[in-house]
C-alpha positions as CSV (number, residue, x, y, z in Angstrom):
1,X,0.0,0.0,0.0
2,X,2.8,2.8,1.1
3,X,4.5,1.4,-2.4
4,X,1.4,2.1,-4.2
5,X,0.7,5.8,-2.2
6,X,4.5,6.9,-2.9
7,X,3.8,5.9,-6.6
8,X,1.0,8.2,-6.7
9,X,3.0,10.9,-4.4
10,X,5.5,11.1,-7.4
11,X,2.9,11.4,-10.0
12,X,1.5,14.4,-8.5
13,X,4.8,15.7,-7.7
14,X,5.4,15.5,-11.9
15,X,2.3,16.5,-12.2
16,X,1.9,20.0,-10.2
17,X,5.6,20.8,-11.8
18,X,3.3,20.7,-15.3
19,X,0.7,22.9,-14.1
20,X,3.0,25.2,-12.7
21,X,5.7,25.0,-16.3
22,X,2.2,25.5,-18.2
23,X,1.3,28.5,-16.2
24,X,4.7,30.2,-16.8
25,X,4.8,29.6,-20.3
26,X,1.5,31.0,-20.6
27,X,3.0,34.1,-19.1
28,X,5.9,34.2,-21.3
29,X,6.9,32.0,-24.1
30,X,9.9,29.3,-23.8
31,X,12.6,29.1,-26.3
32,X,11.7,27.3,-29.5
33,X,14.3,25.0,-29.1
34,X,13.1,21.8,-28.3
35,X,16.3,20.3,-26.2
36,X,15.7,24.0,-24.3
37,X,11.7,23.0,-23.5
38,X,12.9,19.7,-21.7
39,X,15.7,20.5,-20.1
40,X,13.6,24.2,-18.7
41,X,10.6,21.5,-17.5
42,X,13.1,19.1,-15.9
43,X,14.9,22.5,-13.7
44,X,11.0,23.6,-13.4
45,X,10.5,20.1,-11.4
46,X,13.6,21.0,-9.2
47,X,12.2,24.8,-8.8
48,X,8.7,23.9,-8.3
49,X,9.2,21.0,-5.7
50,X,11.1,23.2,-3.4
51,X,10.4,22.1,0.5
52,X,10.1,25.3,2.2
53,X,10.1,25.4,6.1
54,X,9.9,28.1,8.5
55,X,13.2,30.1,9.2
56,X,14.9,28.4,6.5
57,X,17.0,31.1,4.3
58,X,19.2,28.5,2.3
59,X,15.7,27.2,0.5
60,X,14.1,30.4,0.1
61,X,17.5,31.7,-1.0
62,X,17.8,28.6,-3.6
63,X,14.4,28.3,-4.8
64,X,15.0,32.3,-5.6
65,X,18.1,32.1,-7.5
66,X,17.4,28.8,-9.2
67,X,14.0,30.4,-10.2
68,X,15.5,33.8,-11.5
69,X,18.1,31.7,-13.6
70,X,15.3,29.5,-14.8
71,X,13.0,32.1,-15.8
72,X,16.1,34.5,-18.0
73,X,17.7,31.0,-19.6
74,X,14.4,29.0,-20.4
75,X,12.0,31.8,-21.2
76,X,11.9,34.8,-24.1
77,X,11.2,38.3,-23.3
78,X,12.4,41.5,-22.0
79,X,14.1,41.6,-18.8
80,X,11.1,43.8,-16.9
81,X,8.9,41.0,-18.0
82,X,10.8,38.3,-16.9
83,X,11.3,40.3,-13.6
84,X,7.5,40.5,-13.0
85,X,7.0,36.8,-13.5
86,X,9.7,36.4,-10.4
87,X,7.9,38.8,-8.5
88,X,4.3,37.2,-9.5
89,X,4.8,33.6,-9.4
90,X,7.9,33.0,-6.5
91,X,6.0,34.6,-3.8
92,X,2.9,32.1,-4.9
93,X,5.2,29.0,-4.9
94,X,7.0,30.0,-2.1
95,X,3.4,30.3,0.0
96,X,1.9,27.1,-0.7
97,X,4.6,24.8,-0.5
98,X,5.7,26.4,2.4
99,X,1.8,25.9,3.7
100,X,1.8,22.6,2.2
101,X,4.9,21.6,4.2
102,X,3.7,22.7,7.8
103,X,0.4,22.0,7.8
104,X,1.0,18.5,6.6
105,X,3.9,18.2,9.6
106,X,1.9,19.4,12.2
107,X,-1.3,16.9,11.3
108,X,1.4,14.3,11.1
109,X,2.4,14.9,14.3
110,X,-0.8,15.8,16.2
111,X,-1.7,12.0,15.3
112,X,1.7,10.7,16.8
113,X,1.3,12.9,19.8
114,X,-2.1,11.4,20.2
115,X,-3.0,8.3,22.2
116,X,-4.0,6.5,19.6
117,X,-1.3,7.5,17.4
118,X,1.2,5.9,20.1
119,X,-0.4,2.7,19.8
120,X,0.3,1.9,16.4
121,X,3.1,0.2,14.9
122,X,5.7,1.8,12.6
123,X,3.7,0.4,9.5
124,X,0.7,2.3,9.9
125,X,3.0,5.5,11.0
126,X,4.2,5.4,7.7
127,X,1.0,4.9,6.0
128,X,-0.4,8.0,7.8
129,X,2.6,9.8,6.8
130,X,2.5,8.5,3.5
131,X,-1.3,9.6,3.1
132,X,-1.1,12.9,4.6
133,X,1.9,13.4,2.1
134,X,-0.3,12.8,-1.0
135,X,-3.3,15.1,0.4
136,X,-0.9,17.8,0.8
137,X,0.3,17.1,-2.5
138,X,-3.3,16.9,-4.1
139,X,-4.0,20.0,-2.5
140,X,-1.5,21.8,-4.2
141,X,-1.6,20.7,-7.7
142,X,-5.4,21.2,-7.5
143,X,-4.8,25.2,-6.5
144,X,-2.6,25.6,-9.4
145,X,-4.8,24.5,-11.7
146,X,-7.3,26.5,-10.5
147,X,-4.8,29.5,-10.8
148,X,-4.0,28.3,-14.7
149,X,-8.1,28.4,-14.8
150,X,-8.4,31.8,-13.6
151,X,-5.4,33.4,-14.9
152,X,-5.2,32.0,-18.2
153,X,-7.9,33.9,-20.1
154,X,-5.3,37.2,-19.6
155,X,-1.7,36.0,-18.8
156,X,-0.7,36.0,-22.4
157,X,-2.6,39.6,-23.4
158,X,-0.7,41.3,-21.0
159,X,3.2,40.8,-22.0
160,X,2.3,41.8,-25.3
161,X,0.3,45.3,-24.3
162,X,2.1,46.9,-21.2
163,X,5.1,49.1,-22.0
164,X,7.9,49.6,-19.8
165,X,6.2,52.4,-17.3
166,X,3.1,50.5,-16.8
167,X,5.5,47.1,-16.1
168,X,7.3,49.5,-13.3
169,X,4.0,50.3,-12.0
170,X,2.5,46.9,-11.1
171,X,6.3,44.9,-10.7
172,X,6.2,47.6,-7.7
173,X,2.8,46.7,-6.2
174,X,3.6,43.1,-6.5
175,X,7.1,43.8,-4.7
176,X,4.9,43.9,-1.8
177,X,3.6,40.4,-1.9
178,X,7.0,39.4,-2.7
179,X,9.2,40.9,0.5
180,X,6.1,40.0,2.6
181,X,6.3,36.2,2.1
182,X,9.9,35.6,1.9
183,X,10.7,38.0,5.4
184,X,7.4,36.4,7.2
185,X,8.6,33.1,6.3
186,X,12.1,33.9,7.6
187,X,11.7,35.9,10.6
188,X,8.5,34.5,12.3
189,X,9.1,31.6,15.1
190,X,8.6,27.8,14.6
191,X,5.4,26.9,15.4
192,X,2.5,30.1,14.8
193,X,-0.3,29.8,12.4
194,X,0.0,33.3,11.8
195,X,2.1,33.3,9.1
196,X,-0.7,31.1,7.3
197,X,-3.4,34.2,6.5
198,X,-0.1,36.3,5.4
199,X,1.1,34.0,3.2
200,X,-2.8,33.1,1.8
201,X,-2.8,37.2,1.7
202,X,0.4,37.5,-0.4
203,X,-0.8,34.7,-2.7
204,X,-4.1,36.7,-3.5
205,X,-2.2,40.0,-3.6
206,X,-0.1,38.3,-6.4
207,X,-2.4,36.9,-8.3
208,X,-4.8,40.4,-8.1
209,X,-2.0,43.1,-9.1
210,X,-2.5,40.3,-12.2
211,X,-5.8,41.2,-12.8
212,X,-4.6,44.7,-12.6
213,X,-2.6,44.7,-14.9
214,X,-4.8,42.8,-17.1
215,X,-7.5,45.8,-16.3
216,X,-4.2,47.9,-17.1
217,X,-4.2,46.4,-21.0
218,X,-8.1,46.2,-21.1
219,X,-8.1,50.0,-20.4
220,X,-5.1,51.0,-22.7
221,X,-6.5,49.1,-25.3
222,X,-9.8,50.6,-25.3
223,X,-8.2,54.0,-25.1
224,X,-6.4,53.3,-28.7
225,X,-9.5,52.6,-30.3
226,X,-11.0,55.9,-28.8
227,X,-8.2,57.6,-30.1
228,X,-8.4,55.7,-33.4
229,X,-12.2,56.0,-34.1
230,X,-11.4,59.6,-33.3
231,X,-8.8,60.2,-36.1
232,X,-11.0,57.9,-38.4
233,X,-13.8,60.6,-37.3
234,X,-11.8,63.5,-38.1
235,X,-10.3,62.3,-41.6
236,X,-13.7,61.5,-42.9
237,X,-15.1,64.8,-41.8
238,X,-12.4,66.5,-43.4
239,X,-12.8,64.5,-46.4
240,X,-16.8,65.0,-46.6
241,X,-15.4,68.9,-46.0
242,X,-13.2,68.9,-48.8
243,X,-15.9,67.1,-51.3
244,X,-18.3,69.6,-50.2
245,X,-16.0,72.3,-50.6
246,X,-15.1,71.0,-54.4
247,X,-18.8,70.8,-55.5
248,X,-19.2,74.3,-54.2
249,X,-16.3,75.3,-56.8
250,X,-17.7,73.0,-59.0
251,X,-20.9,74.5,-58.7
252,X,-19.8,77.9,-59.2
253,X,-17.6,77.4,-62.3
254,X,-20.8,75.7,-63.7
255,X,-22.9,79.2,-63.3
């Protein structure tokens, strides 16, 4: 049975790396090279999987690096772009796996402090372990593909319609969400729930300065075909001007 259970644990391991790549290349497009698309899912696995715990800088630190190099080598765009998928999506990863990770460890070990928990044998330790591992991981892969869901309909509008100032604008509002998870994770003592509705408020915060920007494009876009249907306006009235104008002459001349 455990066999069976960490069979499945490494199938959803694979498989929340894929939503997760998927989301990101949504975002931005991967190199067309097809040796690059491999070897950027394999070092996505690696980023993605990240176990996060609480006052642990050499994780944050790594998962941060390894994810900025993944992002520039794997991934086309300009540099502000690529920037605002660091600042979108590590703060997010960061979150849940670092949520993930406790809460899974504490249930684990709220059932071995407990009297029943004492009383079983190591076997059915490991099963529990094994089970809670694979709810955790179910958990996970199901909110990323719910973020893929929710995000998708704009994530690849707004690389193509934001120009440099705008992409200043919202990489500093999600800066916030950023600084917050990585220094809450850090600094806050072992064992508080507090950092849980901090990290859940850093995830949204991400995710919404997303939809912001999104609205950002929306609104820009509608403003260039104001401005457009305006010049169109203009040029034909000068054009029904200058006909009317001709005829007049026309009309004239003719008398």
């Amino acid at each position: 049975m455990i066999k069976v259970l960490d069979t499945l644990t490494y199938l959803l391991s694979w498989g929340y790396s894929f939503v997760f790549f998927w989301l990101l290349k949504t975002f931005l497009p991967l190199r067309k090279n097809r040796f690059m698309v491999l070897a950027g899912f394999c070092v996505c696995h690696i980023v993605a999987d990240f176990i996060i715990y609480s006052n642990d800088l050499a994780n944050l630190l790594g998962s941060l690096l390894l994810f900025c190099a993944y992002v520039f080598v794997f991934h086309r765009g300009m540099a502000i772009e690529k920037i605002s998928v660091v600042l979108v999506f590590y703060p997010a990863m960061v979150a849940i796996n670092y949520l993930m990770t406790d809460a899974g460890s504490r249930l684990f070990f709220a059932v071995k402090r407990s009297a029943f928990g004492e009383t079983l044998p190591a076997s059915q330790i490991e099963l529990i372990e094994a089970v809670i591992l694979m709810a955790t991981l179910i958990l996970r892969l199901l909110f990323w593909i719910g973020a893929w869901l929710v995000l998708r309909r704009f994530l690849g509008k707004i690389t193509s319609r934001l120009n440099l100032k705008t992409w200043l604008i919202v990489d500093m509002l999600m800066l916030a969400s950023f600084v917050a998870v990585f220094t809450i994770i850090y600094f806050m003592p072992r064992d508080t729930a507090i950092v849980y509705p901090i990290c859940g408020a850093a995830v949204f915060s991400s995710f919404g300065c997303m939809y912001l920007a999104s609205y950002i494009c929306e609104s820009m876009q509608t403003a260039y075909r104001v401005q457009e249907l305006e010049m169109q306006k203009n040029y034909y009235q000068d054009r029904i001007k200058d006909e009317e104008r001709v005829r007049s002459i026309y009309h004239d001349l003719k008398n």
